[in-house]
C-alpha positions in Angstrom: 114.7 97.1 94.7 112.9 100.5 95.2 108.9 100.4 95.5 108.3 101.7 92.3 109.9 98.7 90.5 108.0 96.6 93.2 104.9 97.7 92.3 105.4 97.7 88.5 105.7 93.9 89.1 102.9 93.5 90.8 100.9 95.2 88.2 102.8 93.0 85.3 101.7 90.2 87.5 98.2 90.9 88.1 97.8 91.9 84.6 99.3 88.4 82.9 96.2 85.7 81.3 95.0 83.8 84.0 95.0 80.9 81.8 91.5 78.9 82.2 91.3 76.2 80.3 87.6 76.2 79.3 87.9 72.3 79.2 88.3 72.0 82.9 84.8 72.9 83.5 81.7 70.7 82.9 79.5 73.8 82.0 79.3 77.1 80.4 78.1 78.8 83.4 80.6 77.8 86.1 83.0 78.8 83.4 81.7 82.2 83.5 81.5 82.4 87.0 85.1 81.4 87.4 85.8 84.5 84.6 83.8 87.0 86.8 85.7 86.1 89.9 88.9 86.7 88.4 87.7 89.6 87.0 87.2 90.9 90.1 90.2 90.1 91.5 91.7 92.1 89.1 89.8 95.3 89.2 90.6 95.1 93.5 94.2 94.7 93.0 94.5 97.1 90.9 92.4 99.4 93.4 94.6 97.9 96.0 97.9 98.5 93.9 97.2 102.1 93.2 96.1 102.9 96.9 100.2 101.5 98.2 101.3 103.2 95.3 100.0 106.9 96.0 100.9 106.1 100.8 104.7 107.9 100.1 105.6 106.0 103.4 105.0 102.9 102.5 108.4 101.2 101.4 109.8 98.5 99.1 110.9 96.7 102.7 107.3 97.4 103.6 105.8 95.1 100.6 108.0 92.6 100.7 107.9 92.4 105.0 104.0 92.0 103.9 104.4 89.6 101.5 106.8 87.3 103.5 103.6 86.8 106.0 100.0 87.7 104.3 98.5 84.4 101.9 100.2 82.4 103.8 103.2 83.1 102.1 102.8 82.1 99.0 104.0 85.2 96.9 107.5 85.9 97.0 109.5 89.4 96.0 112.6 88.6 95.4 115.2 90.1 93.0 116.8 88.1 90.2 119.5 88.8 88.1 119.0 92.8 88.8 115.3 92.9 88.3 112.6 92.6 90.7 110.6 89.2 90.2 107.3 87.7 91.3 107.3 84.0 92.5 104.4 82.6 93.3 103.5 79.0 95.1 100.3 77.8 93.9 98.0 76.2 96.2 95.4 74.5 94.5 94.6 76.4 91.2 96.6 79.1 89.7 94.0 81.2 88.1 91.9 81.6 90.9 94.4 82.6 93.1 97.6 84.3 92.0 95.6 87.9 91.9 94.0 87.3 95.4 97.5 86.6 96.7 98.5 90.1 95.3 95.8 91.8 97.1 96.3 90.2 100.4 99.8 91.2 100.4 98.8 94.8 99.4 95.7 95.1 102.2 98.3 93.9 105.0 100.9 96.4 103.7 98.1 98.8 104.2 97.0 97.8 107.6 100.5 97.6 109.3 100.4 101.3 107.2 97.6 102.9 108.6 97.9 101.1 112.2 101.6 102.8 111.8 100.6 106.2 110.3 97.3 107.2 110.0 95.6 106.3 113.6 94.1 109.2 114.9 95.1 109.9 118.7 93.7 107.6 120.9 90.7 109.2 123.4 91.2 107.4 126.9 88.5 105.7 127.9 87.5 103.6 130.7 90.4 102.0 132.6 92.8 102.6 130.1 91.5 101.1 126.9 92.8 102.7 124.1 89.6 104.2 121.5 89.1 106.4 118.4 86.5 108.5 117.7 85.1 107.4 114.1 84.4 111.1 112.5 82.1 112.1 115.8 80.8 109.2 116.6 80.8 106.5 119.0 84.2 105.8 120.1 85.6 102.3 118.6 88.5 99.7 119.2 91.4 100.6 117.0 90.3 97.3 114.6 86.9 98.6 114.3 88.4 102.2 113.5 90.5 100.5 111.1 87.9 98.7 109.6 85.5 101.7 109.6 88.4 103.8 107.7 88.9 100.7 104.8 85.3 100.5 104.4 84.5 104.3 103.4 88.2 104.2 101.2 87.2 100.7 99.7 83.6 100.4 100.0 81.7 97.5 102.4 82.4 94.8 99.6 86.3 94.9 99.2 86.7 96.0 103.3 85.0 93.1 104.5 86.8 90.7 102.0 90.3 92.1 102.3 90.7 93.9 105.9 88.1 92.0 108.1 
């Protein structure tokens, strides 16, 4: 397994018909409501996707050491019969979920990343306590700097639901 071939099927994954049957819902606007969700699950993990895709550091052992432990789980990289395969172990509704188990994998692949790689150096502080300077600023715990970092390469909306 190499990354590339990793993250080619993750893409074929996140990309596949989520499959809602429009019968399953009582009204036309939960319906649509369920569609916009998943919609947006889509456009992150693809955000999310590209982002492990262009980190050269990042490795196929990387993705799947993320994957064995972020969504509880649930998504599986394995190889099968030469080729690298998704399996996925749905928890309560497959549509609604197999594209938010993608980017949780991907958003702890980039946290143990950037914790890893791209920390500044820490500024002692205090008795010892290990903070980074956030571009000048006041000086912040290395979750808060990580969180600060996600949020200006994400944007609050997609930090705060996927490295918070």
């Amino acid at each position: 397994m190499t990354k590339q071939t990793i993250i080619e099927a993750l893409r074929v994954f996140v990309n596949q018909r989520p499959g809602l049957e429009y019968g399953n819902y009582g009204e036309p606007v939960s319906y649509r409501a369920e569609v916009r969700s998943i919609g947006k699950d889509l456009r992150e993990a693809r955000q999310l996707l590209r982002a492990v895709e262009l980190r050269d550091t990042i490795t196929a052992e990387d993705i799947v050491k993320a994957a064995s432990s972020a969504y509880s789980g649930r998504l599986s990289i394995i190889e099968r019969d030469g080729k690298v395969a998704i399996d996925y172990c749905v928890g309560q509704y497959w549509p609604t979920e197999y594209r938010r188990a993608v980017c949780a994998v991907l958003a702890s692949c980039l946290w143990r990343y950037t914790r890893t790689h791209a920390m500044p150096p820490a500024v002692a502080h205090g008795e010892g306590d290990s903070l980074f300077m956030w571009r000048g600023k006041t000086p912040l715990s290395a979750g808060s700097w990580m969180r600060a970092h996600f949020k200006a390469e994400f944007g609050r909306v997609m930090a705060s639901r996927w490295f918070n």
